[in-house]
N, C-alpha and C positions, 0 to 999 in steps of 0.2 A: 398885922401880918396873919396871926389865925384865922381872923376872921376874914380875908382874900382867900386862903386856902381850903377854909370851906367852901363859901360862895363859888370858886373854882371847879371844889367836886362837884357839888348841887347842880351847878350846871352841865358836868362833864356828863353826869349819870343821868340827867333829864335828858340832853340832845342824846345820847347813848340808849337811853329807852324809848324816844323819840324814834329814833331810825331801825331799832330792832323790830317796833308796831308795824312801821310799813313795810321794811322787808319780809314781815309774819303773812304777809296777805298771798293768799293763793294765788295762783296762776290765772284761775277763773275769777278771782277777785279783782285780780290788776286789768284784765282783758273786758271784765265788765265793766270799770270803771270807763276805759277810753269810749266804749261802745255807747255809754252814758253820755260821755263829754259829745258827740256827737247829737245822739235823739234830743238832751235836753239843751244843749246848745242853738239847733236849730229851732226848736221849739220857742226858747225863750229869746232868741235874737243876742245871743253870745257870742260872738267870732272867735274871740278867744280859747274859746273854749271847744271850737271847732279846730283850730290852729294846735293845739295842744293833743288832741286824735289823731288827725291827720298828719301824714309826710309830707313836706313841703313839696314833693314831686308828684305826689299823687294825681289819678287820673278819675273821673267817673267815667263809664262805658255804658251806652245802653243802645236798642234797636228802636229807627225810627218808623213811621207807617210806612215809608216807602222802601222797608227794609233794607236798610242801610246802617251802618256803623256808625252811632255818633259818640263825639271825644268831648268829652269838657273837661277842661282845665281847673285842676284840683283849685287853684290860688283863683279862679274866677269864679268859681263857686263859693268857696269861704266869701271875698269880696260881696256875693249878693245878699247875704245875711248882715243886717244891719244892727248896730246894736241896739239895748234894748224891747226891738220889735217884735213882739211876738206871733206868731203863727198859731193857726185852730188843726193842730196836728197833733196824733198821740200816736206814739211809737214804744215799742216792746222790742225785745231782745226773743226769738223762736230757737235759736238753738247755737251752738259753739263747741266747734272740736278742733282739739289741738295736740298737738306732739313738741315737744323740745321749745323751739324759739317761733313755731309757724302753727298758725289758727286760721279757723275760715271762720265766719258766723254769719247768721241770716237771722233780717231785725223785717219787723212788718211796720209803715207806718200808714195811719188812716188818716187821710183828710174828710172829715165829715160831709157830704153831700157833694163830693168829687172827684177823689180817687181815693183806691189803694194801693203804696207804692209796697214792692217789695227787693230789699235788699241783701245782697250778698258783698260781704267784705274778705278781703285777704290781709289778714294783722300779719306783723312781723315783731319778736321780742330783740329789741339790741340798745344797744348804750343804758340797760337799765329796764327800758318801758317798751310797753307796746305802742305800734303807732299801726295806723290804716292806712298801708301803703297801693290799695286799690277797690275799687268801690262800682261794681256794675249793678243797676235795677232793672226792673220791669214793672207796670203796673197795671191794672181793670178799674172800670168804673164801679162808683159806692154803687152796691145795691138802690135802687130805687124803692122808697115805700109804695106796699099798695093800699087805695084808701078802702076801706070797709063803707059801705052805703046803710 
């Protein structure tokens, strides 16, 4: 019998410091995180991990050449990351402001000898976490090298 109600504490006090670690994390902590599960998600061919940033309603928005409006459907994006699969993309986080439960932030990602995409998110903090409930880009061509003769 003691020795259950030890074991009982041990674990009371481990999940209990368990949950007070991740409650401890900033605000900028938790919102990097999601921004993470994103860059390295796509990168590394994680859906999951895409799924987990993302709002299931989410939207991407961006302008087409023949400047136009185009929509893509958050869940048919996650869909084209395969697992696994990785990507020759590296992405950063450029900057993140937030107030209360609402953040914007703007991430750059480079595809080497193709583009530069650059993104602007709209997080939201509720049930807990942040999620990326809208996600509009733009991007330029990679610099081209010049060759030296």
């Amino acid at each position: 019998m003691t020795q259950n109600i030890a074991l009982g504490l041990i674990l009371f006090f481990g999940l209990n410091a368990k949950a007070q670690t991740e409650n401890s994390k900033t605000e900028t902590e938790q919102f990097t995180e999601t921004l993470m599960d994103y860059i390295e998600g796509t990168a590394n061919g994680e859906p999951n991990r895409l799924k987990k940033a993302f709002h299931p309603d989410f939207n991407l928005y961006s302008v087409t050449k023949e400047d136009s409006l185009n929509i893509w459907i958050g869940a048919d994006y996650i869909s084209n990351i395969k697992e696994g699969e990785k990507s020759n993309r590296i992405g950063r986080i450029l900057s993140i402001d937030y107030e209360n439960d609402a953040a914007i932030a703007k991430a750059e990602i480079v595809f080497p000898n193709w583009r530069i995409f650059t993104d602007y998110f709209l997080l939201l903090k509720y049930k807990g976490s942040w999620k990326i409930v809208h996600k509009s880009y733009t991007w330029r061509e990679y610099p081209k090298t010049i060759e030296k003769n």
